[in-house]
C-alpha positions as CSV (number, residue, x, y, z in Angstrom):
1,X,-51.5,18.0,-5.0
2,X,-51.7,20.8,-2.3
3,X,-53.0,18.2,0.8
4,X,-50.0,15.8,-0.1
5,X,-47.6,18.7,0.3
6,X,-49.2,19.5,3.9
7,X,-49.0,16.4,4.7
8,X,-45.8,16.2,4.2
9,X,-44.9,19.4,6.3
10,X,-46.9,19.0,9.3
11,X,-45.1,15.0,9.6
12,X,-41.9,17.0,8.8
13,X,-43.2,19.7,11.9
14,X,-43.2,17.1,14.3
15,X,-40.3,15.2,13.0
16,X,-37.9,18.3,13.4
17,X,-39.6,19.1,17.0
18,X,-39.0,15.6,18.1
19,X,-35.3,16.1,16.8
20,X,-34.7,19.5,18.6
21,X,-36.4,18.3,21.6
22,X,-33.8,15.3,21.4
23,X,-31.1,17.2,21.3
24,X,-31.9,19.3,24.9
25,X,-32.6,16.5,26.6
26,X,-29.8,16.6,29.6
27,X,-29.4,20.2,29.6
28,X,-29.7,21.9,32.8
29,X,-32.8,24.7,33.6
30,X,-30.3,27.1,33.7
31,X,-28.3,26.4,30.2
32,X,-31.7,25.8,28.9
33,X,-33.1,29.3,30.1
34,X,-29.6,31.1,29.7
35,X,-30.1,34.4,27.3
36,X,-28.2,33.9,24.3
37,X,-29.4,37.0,22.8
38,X,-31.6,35.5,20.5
39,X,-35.1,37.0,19.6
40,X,-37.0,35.1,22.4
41,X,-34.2,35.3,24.6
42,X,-33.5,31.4,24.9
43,X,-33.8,28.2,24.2
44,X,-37.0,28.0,26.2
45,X,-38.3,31.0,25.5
46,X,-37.9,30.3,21.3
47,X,-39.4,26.5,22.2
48,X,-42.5,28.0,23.7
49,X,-42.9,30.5,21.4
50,X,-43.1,27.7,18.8
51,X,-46.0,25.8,20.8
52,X,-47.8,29.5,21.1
53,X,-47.9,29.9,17.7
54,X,-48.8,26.4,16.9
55,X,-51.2,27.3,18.8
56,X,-52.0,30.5,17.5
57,X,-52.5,29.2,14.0
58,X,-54.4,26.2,14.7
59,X,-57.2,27.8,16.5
60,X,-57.4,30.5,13.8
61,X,-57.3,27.0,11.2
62,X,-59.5,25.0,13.1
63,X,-61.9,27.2,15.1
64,X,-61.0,25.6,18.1
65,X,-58.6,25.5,21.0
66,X,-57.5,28.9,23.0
67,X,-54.1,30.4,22.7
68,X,-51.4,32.7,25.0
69,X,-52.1,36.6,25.3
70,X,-49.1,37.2,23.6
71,X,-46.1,35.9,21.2
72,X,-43.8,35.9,24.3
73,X,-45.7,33.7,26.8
74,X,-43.6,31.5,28.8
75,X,-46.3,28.5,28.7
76,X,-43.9,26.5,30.7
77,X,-40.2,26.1,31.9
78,X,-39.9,22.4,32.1
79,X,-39.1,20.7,29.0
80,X,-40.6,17.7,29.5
81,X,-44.1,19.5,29.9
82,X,-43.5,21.2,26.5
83,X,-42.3,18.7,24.4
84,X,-45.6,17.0,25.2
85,X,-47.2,19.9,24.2
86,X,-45.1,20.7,21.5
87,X,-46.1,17.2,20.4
88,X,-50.0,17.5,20.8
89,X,-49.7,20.2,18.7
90,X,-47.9,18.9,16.3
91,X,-50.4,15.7,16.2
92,X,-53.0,18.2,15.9
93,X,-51.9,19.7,12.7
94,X,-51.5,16.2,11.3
95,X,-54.6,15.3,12.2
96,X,-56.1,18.4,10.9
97,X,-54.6,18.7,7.5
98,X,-55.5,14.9,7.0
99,X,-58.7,15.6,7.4
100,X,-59.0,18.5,4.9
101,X,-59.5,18.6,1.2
102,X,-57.3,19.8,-1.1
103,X,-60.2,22.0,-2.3
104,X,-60.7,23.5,1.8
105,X,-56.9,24.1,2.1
106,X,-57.2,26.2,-1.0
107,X,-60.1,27.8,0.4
108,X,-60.0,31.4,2.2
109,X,-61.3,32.1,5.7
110,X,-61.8,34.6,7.9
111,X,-59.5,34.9,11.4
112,X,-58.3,37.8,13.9
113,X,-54.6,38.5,14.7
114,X,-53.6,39.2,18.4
115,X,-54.2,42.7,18.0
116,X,-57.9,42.2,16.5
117,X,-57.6,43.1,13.0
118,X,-59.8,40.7,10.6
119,X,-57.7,39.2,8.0
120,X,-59.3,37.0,4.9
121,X,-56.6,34.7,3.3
122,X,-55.9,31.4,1.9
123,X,-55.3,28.6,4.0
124,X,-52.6,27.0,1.9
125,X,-51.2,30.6,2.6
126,X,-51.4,30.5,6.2
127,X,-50.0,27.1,6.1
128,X,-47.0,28.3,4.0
129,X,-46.7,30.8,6.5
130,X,-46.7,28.7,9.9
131,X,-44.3,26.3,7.9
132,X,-41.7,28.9,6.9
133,X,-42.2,30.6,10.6
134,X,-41.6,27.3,12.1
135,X,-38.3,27.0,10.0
136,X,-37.3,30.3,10.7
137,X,-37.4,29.9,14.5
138,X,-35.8,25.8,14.6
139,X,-32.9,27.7,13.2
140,X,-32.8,30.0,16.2
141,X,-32.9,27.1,18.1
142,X,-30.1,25.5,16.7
143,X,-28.2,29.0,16.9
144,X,-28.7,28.8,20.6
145,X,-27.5,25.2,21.0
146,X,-24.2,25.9,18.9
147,X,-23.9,29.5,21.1
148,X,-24.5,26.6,24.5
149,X,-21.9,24.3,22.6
150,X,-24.0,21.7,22.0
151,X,-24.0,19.9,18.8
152,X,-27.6,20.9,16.8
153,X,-29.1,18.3,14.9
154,X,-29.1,18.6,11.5
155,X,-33.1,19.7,10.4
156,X,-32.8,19.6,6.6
157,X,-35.8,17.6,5.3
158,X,-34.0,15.1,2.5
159,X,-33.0,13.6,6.5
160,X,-36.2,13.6,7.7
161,X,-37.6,11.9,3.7
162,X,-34.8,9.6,4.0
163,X,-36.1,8.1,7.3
């Protein structure tokens, strides 16, 4: 029962990326990079900070792939060039939770956080956690789009199971 529920949160991930993606299409660099006074400043400084810790998370997961310094990096300020990125990452967490057991995501390994401190948990914990952090920082997103006066989309996943 566990790998079903991932699965369904990581098409979820990239369904609510593609939708919050959607809605800043059209918006100019400098609405887009306006400080809002939200946590990461922006919309495109909360956007990349989504990809870093995608990122973050899946090379912890997965053993592979290399991540930003720091929770703050500014990967990129074109939004075209993160959404792809956004998106490979989001395909990559598809692609890895398919191919895990439910047995390995109840399993516990071993991983470093920025700082170097070693860490043993669960990885249906850790996934938990990047879901719930993901959530957390879409809302900011949509925070910033209503401050901007744009319309957000609306994220809640009975639209995303409804298709």
């Amino acid at each position: 029962m566990i790998k079903p529920h991932f699965q369904t949160f990581a098409a979820y991930n990239k369904w609510a990326d593609t939708t919050l993606y959607d809605a800043c299409e059209g918006l100019s660099e400098e609405v887009l990079n306006r400080d809002v006074g939200v946590y990461f400043s922006s919309l495109m400084g909360t956007l990349n900070h989504l990809v870093v810790t995608d990122r973050v998370w899946l090379s912890r997961l997965t053993g592979q792939g290399t991540h930003p310094p720091t929770l703050d990096t500014i990967i990129t300020t074109d939004l075209a060039a993160l959404r792809r990125l956004a998106m490979a990452e989001a395909d990559r967490l598809i692609g890895w939770v398919d191919s895990q057991s439910s047995d390995e995501l109840n399993a516990p390994f071993d991983y470093h956080t920025m700082n170097g401190t070693a860490h043993n948990k669960l990885r249906r914990e850790s996934l938990a956690h990047l879901n719930n952090h993901q959530t957390h920082h879409r809302s900011q997103v949509t925070t910033c789009l209503n401050i901007l006066g744009v319309e957000p989309p609306v994220l809640d996943m009975l639209d995303f199971q409804r298709g």
